[in-house]
C-alpha positions in Angstrom: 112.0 224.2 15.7 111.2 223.2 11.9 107.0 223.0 11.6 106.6 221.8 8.1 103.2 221.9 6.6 101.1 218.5 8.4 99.7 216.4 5.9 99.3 212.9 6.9 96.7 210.7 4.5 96.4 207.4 2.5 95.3 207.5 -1.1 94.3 205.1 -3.3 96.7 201.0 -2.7 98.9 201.5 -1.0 100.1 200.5 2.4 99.9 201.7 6.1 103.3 200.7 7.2 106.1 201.9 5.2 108.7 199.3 4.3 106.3 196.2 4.4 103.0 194.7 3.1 103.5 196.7 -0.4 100.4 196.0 -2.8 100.9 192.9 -5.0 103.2 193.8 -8.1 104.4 197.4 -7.2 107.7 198.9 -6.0 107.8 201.7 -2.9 110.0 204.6 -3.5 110.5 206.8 -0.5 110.6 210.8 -0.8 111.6 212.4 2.7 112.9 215.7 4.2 116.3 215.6 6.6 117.4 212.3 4.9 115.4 209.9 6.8 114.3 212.2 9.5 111.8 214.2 8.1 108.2 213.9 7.0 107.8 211.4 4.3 105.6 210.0 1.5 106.0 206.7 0.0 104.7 205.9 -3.3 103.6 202.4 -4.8 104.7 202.0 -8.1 103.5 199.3 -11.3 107.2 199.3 -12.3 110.8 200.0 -10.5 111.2 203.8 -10.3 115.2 202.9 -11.5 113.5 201.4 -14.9 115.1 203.7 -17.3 115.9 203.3 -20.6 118.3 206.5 -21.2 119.7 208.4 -18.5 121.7 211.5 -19.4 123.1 214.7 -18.0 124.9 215.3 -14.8 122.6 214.0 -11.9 123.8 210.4 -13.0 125.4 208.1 -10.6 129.3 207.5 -10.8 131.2 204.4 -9.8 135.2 204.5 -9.7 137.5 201.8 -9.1 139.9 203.3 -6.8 142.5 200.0 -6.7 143.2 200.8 -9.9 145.2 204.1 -8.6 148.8 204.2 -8.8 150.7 203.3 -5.6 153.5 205.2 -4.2 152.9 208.7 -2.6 153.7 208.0 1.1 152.5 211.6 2.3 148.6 211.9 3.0 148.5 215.2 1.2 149.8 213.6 -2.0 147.2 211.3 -2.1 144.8 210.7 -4.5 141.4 213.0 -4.4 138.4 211.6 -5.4 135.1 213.8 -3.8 135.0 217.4 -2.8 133.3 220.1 -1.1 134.0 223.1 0.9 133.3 220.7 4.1 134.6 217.5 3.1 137.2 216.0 1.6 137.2 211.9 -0.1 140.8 210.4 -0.8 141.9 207.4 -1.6 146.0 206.3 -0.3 147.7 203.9 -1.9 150.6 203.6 1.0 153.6 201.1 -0.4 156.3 202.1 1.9 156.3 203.5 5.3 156.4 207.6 6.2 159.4 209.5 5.9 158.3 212.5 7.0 155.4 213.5 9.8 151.9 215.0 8.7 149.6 217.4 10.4 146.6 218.6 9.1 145.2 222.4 10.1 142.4 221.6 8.4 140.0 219.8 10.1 140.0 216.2 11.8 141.1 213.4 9.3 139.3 209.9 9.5 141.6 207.1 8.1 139.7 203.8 7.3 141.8 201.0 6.5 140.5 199.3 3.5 144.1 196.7 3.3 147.6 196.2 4.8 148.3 196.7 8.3 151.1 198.7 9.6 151.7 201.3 13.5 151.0 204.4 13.6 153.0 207.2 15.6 151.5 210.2 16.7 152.0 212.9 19.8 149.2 210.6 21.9 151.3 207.4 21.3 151.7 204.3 19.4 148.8 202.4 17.5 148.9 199.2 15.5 146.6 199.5 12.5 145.1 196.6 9.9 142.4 196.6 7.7 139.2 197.6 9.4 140.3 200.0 11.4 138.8 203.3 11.7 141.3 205.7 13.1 140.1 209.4 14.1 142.7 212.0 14.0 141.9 214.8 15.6 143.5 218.7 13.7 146.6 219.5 14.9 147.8 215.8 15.6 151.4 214.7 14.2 151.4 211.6 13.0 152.9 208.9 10.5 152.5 205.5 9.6 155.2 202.9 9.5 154.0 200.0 6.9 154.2 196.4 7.8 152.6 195.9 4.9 151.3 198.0 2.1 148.4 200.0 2.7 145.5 201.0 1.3 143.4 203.9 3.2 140.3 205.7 2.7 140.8 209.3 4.0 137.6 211.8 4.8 138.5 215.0 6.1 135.6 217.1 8.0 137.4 220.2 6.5 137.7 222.9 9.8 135.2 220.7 11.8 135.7 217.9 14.3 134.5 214.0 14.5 131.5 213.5 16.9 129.5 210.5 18.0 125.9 210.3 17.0 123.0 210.4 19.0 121.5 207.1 19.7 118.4 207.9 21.1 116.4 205.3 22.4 118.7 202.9 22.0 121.4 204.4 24.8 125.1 205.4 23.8 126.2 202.1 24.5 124.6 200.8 20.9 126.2 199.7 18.1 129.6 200.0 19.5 130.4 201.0 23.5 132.9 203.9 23.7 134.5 201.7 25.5 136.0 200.3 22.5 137.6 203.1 21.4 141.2 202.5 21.6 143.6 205.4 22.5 147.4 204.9 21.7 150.3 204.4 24.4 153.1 205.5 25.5 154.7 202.1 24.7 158.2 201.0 24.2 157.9 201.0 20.7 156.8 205.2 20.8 159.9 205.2 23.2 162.1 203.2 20.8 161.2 205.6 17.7 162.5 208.1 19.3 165.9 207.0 19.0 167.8 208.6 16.4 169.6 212.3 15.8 168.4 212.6 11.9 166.4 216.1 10.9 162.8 215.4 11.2 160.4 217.0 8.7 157.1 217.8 9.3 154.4 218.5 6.6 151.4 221.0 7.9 148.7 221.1 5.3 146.6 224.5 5.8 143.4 225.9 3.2 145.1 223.2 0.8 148.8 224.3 0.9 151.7 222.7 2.7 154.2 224.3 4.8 157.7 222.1 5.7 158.7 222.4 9.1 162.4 220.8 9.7 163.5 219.5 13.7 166.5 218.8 14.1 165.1 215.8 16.3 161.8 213.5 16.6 159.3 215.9 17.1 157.5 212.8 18.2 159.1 212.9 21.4 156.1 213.2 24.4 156.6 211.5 27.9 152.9 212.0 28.9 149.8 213.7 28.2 146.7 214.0 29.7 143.0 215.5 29.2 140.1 214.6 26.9 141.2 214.6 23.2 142.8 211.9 21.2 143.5 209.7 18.2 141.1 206.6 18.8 140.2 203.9 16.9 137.9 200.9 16.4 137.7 198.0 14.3 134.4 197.2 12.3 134.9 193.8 13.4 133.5 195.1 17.3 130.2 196.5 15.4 126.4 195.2 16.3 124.5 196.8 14.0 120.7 197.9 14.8 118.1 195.2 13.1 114.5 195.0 12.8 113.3 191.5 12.1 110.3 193.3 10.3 111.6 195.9 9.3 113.8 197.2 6.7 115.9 200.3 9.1 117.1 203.1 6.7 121.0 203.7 6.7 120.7 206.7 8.7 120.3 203.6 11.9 124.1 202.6 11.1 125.6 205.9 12.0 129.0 206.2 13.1 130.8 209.4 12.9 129.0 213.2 12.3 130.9 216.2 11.3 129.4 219.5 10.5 127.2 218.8 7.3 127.8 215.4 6.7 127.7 212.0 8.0 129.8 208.6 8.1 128.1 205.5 8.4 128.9 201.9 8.6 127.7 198.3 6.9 128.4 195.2 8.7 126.9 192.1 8.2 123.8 191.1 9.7 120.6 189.0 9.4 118.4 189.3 7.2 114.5 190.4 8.1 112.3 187.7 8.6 109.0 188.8 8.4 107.5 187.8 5.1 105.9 191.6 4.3 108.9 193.2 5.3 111.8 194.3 2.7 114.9 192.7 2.5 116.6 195.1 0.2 117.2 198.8 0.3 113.7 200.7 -0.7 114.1 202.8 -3.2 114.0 206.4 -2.4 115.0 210.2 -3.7 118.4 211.1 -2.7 117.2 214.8 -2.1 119.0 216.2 0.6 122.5 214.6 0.8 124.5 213.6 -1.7 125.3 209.7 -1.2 128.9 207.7 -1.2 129.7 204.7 -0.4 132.7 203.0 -0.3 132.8 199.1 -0.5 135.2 197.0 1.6 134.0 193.8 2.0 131.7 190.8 1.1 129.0 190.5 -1.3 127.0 193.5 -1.6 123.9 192.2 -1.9 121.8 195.3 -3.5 124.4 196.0 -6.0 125.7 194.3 -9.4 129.3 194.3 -10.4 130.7 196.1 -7.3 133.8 194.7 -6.1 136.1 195.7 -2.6 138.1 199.1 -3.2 135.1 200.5 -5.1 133.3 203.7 -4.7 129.9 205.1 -5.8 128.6 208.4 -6.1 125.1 209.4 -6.2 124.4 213.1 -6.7 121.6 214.6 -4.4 118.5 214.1 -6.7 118.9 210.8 -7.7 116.0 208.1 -7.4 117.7 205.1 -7.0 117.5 201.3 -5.1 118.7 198.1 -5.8 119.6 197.1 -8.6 117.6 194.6 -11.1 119.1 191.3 -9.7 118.7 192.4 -5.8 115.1 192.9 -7.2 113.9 189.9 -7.6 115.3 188.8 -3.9 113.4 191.9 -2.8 110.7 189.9 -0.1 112.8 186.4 -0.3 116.6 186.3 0.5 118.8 183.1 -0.4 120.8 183.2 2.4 120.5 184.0 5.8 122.3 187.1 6.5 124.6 189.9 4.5 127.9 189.6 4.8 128.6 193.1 3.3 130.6 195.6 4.8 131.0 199.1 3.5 131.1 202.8 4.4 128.8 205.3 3.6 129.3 209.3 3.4 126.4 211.8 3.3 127.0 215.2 2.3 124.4 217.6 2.8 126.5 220.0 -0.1 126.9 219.0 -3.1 130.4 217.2 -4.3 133.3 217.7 -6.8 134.5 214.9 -8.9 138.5 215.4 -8.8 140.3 214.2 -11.5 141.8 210.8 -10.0 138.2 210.1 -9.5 137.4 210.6 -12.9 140.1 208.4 -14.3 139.5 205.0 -12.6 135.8 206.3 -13.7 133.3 202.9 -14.9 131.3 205.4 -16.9 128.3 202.0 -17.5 127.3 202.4 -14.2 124.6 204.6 -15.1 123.6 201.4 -17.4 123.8 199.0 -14.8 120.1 199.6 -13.6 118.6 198.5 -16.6 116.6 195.2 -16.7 118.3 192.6 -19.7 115.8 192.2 -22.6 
């Protein structure tokens, strides 16, 4: 059991409920242990703790525009790398044709989210149909492929020699959010039968520590006539989400959890009302990014706490970064426009720090840093 040091005071205007009621003309910034588990302090500030003039070195945010990466590679392990580390791995698959060839990772469990296109998806449990939305775990050791209906772009995270989990939900019960229930399991259908059909060599890529090995069949590998136990691909649609709310009170992402993997998480923005309550925020607080690094990768809708952020984007913000809204969420920060966000998005914490690869880099806005900064 962690005991860190007890310290629990109020000095000098501030307020006694985090989130809400902040003294007239200052901006809270949040500095926590364990994300947003820990113990906490929350500082009231005369001016926006993001109100930099010049920001330079490498603990600056990055933005990259992944739609802007080529389109072609129709093997998982060709495509393009963003983010890094020694337990996660950030891709970005521009799919324009349908698989040749069948792909199994011995690496760890590979989470496809389906940021466009729709297509099936064939793998030893069965046969899936995929669209955009779709979060499809895979668990390691799984051969699969994707036939494209039409093209497809994917988000891919790997939990690199670690497995997909659902979060604890505490209070709430394990029926929040979504219901397992959801969780659809491919089937033995006649269209798994029907791609069966066929006498052609079937080749079989098996990425291990980074490097692929070809396997050749001289048949469909994909060839099961049952299974049964308590491990397969599943997916769900963001569409089925009911996100936790607080109609006075801001909840910090860590509340929209949706996958865990050793040492980092995946979380999920859907759209949802606004808070009502007239002390309570209505943006994101600003806080110290200390112990995860923070991505988040924008699908849909109008993301309300960011400025010139489009779908198929992807921010980066090294752990160590102060950061919030940005200057025009600001000024909506106790008063909203409209109703409800209609955002959606998914966010990746690392608790080690991440690699920019080099396809990140090139689709790289390099202003982001800039985009913080109020307009004389």
């Amino acid at each position: 059991m962690k005991r860190y040091i007890p310290v629990s005071r109020v000095e000098g205007k501030a307020s006694r409920q985090a989130h809400c009621d902040l003294p007239d003309g200052t901006f809270e910034r949040e500095m926590s242990k364990e994300g947003f588990f820990g113990p906490a302090a929350f500082f009231h500030h005369r001016h926006p703790p993001t109100g930099w003039t010049e920001f330079t070195g490498p603990l600056q945010p990055r933005a990259f525009d992944l739609v802007r990466l080529a389109t072609g590679a129709t093997s998982p392990w060709s495509a393009h790398e963003v983010l890094g580390n020694a337990h996660c791995r950030i891709r970005f698959w521009r799919l324009g044709a349908s698989m040749d060839r069948l792909a199994r990772n011995a690496d760890g469990d590979e989470l496809l989210f389906v940021h466009s296109g729709h297509g099936d998806l064939y793998c030893d449990f069965g046969h899936l149909c995929i669209e955009a939305g779709d979060y499809v775990v895979v668990p390691r050791g799984t051969m699969w492929r994707i036939d494209c209906t039409a093209p497809m772009d994917l988000l891919l995270v790997e939990a690199t020699n670690s497995s997909y989990m659902l979060p604890d939900k505490g209070l709430v019960g394990n029926h929040a959010i979504f219901d397992p229930a959801l969780l659809d399991a491919p089937e033995l259908d006649a269209a798994f039968t029907a791609q069966q059909v066929g006498s052609r060599p079937w080749l079989v890529e098996v990425k291990r520590r980074g490097q692929v090995s070809l396997i050749t069949y001289p048949f469909n590998p994909l060839d099961a006539v049952g299974w049964h136990g308590e491990l397969s691909v599943v997916r769900i649609n963001v569409r089925h989400f009911r996100p936790l709310m607080s109609h006075r009170y801001h909840l910090p992402p860590s509340a929209h959890t949706t996958f865990m993997a050793n040492r980092f998480v995946v979380c999920t923005f859907v759209p949802r009302p606004f808070e009502t309550d007239p002390g309570a925020l209505k943006v994101p607080f600003f806080h110290n990014n200390d112990d995860y690094d923070e991505v988040l990768f924008y699908h849909a809708g109008d993301f309300f706490s960011r400025d010139n952020i489009h779908p198929g984007m992807l921010t980066f913000h090294p752990g160590g970064f102060t950061h919030g809204p940005h200057p025009k969420a600001l000024k909506r920060m106790l008063k909203q426009e409209k109703p409800a966000t209609d955002e959606v998005a998914v966010m990746i914490d690392t608790r080690d720090p991440l690699d920019v690869a080099a396809a990140g880099s090139g689709v790289e806005w390099n202003e982001y840093v800039q985009s913080w900064k109020t307009a004389p």
